[in-house]
Each structure stands twice: as structure tokens, then as C-alpha cells.
N, C-alpha and C positions, 0 to 999 in steps of 0.2 A: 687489582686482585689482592686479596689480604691474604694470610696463612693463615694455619690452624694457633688457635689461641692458645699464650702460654700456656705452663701450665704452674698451678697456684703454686708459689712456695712459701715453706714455710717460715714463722719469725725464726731469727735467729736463736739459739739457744743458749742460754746464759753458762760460765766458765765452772766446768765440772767435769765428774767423768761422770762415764755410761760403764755399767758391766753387760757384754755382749756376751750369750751363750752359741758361739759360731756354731753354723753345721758344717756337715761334711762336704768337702766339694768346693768350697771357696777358699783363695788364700786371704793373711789376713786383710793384706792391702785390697782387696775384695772388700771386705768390711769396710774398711776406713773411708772409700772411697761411695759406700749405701750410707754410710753413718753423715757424710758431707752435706748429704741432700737432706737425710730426718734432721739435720741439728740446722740446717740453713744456713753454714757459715763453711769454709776451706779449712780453717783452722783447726784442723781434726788430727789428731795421732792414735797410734799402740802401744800398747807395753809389752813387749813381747812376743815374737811372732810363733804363731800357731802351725804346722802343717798342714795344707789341702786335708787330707785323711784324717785331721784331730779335732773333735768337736772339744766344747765348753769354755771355760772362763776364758776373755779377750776384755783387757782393762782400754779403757777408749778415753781418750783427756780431748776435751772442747776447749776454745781458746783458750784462758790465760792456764789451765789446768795442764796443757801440753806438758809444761814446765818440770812439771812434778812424774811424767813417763819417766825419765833416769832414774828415777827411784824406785819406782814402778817395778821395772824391768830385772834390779838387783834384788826383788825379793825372793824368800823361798815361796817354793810351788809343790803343789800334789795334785798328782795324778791319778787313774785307775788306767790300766792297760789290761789288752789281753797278747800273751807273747807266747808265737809256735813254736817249737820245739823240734827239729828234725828238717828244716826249708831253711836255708840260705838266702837272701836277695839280695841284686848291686846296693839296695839303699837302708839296707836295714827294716824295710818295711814293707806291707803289703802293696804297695805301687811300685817296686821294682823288680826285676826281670828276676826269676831263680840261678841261683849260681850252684847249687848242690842240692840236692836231695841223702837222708841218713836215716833208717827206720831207728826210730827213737822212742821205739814201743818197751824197751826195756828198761828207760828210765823211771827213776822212783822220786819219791816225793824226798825220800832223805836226802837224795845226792841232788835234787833240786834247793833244799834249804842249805845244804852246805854250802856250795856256790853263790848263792842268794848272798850267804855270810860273807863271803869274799869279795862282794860288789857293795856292802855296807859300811857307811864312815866315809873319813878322811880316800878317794883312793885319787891313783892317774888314769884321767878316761881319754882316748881316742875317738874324738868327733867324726859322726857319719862322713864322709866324703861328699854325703851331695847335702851338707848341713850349709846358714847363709854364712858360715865365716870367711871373713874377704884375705885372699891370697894373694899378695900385692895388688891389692886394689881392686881386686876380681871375687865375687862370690865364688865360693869354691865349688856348687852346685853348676854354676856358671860355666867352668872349668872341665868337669866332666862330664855335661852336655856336648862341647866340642870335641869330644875326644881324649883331651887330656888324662895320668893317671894322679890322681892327686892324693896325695897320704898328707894329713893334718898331723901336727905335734902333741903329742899326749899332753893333757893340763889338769890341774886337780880340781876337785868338784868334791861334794857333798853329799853323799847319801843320807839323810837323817833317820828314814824307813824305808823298808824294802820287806813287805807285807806277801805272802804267799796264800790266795786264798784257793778258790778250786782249781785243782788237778784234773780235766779232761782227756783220753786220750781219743782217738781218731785216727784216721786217714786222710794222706793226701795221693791223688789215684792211689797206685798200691803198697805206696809207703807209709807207715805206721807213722803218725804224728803225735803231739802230746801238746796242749794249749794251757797255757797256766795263767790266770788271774789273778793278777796283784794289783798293791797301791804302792805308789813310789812318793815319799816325800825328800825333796832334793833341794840345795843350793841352787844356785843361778846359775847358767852353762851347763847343768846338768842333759845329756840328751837320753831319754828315757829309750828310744831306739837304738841306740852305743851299748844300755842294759841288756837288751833282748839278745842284740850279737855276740855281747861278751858272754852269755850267760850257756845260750846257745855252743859256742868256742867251747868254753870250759866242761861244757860237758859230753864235748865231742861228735856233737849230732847236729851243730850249727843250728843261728836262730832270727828271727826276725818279729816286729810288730805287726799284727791284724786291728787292733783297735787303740785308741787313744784319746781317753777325755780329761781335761785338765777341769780340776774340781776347787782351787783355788790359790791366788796369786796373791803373799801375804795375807792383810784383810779382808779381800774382795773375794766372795764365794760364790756358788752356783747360786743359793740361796736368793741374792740381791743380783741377780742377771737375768735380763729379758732378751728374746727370739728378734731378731732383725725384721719378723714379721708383723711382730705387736708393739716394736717400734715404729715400723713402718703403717701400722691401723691407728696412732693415736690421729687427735683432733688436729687437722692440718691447721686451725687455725691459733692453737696454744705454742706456746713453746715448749719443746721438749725438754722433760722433769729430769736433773742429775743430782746425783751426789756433789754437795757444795761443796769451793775449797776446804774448807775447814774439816769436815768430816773426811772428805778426800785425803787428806792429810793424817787425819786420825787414824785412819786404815793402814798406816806405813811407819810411821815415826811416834816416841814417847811425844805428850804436849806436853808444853811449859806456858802454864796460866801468866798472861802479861798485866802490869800493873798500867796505867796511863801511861804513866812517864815514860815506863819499858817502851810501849808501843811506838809513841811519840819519838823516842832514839832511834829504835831501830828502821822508822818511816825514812830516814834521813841516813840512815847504813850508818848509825853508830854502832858501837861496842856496848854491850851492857856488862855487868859483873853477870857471874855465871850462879846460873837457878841451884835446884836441887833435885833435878831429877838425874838418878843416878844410868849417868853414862856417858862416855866422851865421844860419841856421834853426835848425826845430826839432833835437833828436836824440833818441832814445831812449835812454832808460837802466837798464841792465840790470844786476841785481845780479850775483855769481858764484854764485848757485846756479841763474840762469835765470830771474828771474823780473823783470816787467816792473813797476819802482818808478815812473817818471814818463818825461810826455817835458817836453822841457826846451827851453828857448830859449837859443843859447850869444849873449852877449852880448861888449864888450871884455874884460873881466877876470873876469867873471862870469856861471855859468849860473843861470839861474830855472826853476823849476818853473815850467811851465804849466798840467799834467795831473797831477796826483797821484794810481797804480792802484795802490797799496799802503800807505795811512793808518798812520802810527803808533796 
């Protein structure tokens, strides 16, 4: 007696990323693990992990591109949110249990931008509680599933914008609410939900998130990201089309055009003298035929490989 026949997979997919526009309702590792089956290989990662609740950009690295997620993950991001005004939750956002209710029908749009001003810049945020940061080796989301009470250490982050666009107010049953839509562009660690409750706090009517779409991760925008759906409709029998190293790479880091010889050293993790493009970060280094050799650390007088994607 035979079983039902495989079922066809597909070629493997060559070393790239994918930009996913998740929907709601999956985490990301959700993803990662649909994206395993359309790319036909294991070798699949994130940059970044998205909330159940938060649709859009999710950076996806295929084999040798995993490599390049750390960098990934350190870029600045923006968002659009939409954040209540007057409802409290355990999590900051709309999948947590309410912890207060405030009619917040009296707030105004000025004492909304002043506050806004206050959460703009350099500040110290205090991370959700049920955010993934590991608490001796424990997600901290982890942590207060069990019971636990878990308070995170304030850390500084990056507001670059904190954008106020409609003012909504409302109800929630007979409490007066106020919904306010923004865009938030932020450093890395930033938790756009940590926003909503500080903002919330400071103006005394407590707050939380209702929507959440991230609109772009450094280079990679809504723009160049496709549906897990229309991923999942291409031709079973092509390999799935990504973003090559090289452009992968362009999306994150200055290049530095490499001469042969450069290529040729760094194939073999020499040192080369340091280029000219101005910055003492990483840069990527690209040969003249396209193809992505290493990224590199420019130093005083000299660049170091860091990353070597092209082995002698």
C-alpha cells in the first residue's frame, strides 16, 4: 500500500533576502518557517521581530544572506500606528487585558504634541514587560506568562520622528477615548508600544496600541515587499526571485567599489588600505562585476574584513 504522493517542492532559492509584508495574526517565526517551504531550503532567518498584531515590512535572509540579519536588525525603522488614548493594557497593546479605563474626552491636540515632544530624540524607554528581551536567559514575555512580575531596565533609544497626524475621539463602552495616528521613525530597540503607554501616562488618561504597521527597515520598504500569498502563487517550478547580496547589502551599508586586487585580498581576509568613502563603520565591498566580496570595517589607514561572502 503506498501513501499519498509527495508533495512537489520547490528548487531551492538562491542567497538573498525576501521583503515580507506579514499580516496580522502570525508571529514572525510564523513566517520564517512559510518562507522555508517557498525558498526550498532551512536556511531561512528575520531581521527583526514583528508582533502577532503588526503587519508590514519583515526583512527575510536566505542562505548565505542570513549573515547580513545583524545588520539588518540594527537599522532605523518606521512605522504608522494608531494609539488609544484613555485604556490601559497588561501589554501595551490591543491583545492585552485592560488594566484602567480614564475618559480622555478632554484631551487636546496641544497637550498631545507637547508630550509627543517629550518622547522625541535622544530619551530612556522602559520596554513592554511582555517585550522578547531575555531576562536571564528567559524571554521576558516568557516570564510574565508564568506569573512572574517583571519590570525591564530603562535603555536609551532614538526617536528620530514622532509625527501626529488625525485626532479621533470616541468611546470605549461609556468612556470617552481619543485615537491618535502617527508615524514613528526610531532607532533600533525602539518599542513603538512603550510610546503609546508613555504618552498615555504622561498625559494622565493612560494608553495603549490598536494598530501597528512597520513601513520600513533601513532600505527595505513596503514598496519592494510581497504577501506570503503571492509568494506562495509563484511558479512551483522556478526558484524564488530575491534581492541579491550585493543589492542586499546596498540597502544597509555605504559601498566601496573594489579594484581586483582589493577583491583578491580581501577573498583571503587581507587588510586592504582604507577606501574613501567617508565613515568609520562598516562598508560593503563590491567587486566590478557585482558581486558582494566582504563588508569591511574602514579603519585610519586601513580597512579589515569583517564578513568575508566570497572565500578564496
Amino acid at each position: 500500500m503506498t501513501g499519498a504522493p509527495a508533495s512537489p517542492r520547490r528548487p531551492t532559492a538562491p542567497d538573498g533576502v525576501v521583503v515580507v509584508d506579514k499580516p496580522a495574526g502570525l508571529t514572525s517565526h510564523d513566517v520564517v518557517a512559510r518562507m522555508r517551504r517557498i525558498a526550498g531550503t532551512r536556511k531561512v532567518g528575520h531581521a527583526g521581530t514583528l508582533d502577532p498584531m503588526a503587519t508590514g515590512v519583515l526583512v527575510i535572509g536566505i542562505g548565505r544572506a542570513t549573515r547580513l540579519l545583524t545588520y539588518v536588525v540594527g537599522a532605523d525603522k518606521e512605522y504608522t500606528a494608531t494609539i488609544r488614548l484613555g485604556v490601559a493594557t497588561t501589554t501595551d497593546d490591543a491583545e492585552g487585558e485592560v488594566l484602567a479605563t480614564v475618559d480622555a474626552s478632554a484631551v487636546t491636540r496641544e497637550a498631545i504634541a507637547a508630550e509627543v515632544l517629550d518622547l522625541t530624540g535622544a530619551i530612556e524607554q522602559v520596554p513592554s514587560s511582555v517585550s522578547a528581551i531575555k531576562v536571564d536567559g528567559k524571554r521576558a514575555y516568557a516570564r510574565v506568562r508564568e506569573g512572574e512580575d517583571v519590570r525591564l531596565a530603562a535603555r536609551p533609544v532614538t526617536v528620530f520622528r514622532f509625527d501626529v497626524h488625525e485626532i479621533r475621539p470616541g468611546t470605549s463602552g461609556d468612556v470617552g477615548v481619543v485615537d491618535v495616528d502617527v508615524t514613528v521613525v526610531c532607532s533600533s530597540g525602539t518599542y513603538v508600544r512603550a510610546l503609546a503607554r508613555d504618552l498615555g501616562a504622561a498625559l494622565g488618561v493612560g494608553g495603549h496600541l490598536t494598530a501597528l504597521r512597520r513601513t520600513r527597515v533601513g532600505g527595505y520598504t513596503l514598496a519592494g515587499a510581497r504577501t506570503l500569498e503571492e509568494l506562495a502563487d509563484l511558479d512551483i517550478d522556478v526558484p524564488l526571485e530575491v534581492v541579491g547580496l550585493a543589492d542586499a547589502a546596498r540597502a544597509i551599508f555605504p559601498v566601496r567599489d573594489l579594484s581586483a586586487d582589493e577583491a583578491a585580498a580581501l577573498s583571503y581576509g587581507k587588510r586592504i588600505a582604507r577606501g574613501s568613502v567617508p565613515t568609520n563603520g562598516l562598508v560593503a565591498g563590491i567587486s566590478s562585476d557585482g558581486t558582494l566580496i566582504a563588508l569591511l570595517e574602514e579603519r585610519a589607514t586601513q580597512s579589515a574584513p569583517v564578513l568575508v561572502f566570497a572565500p578564496a
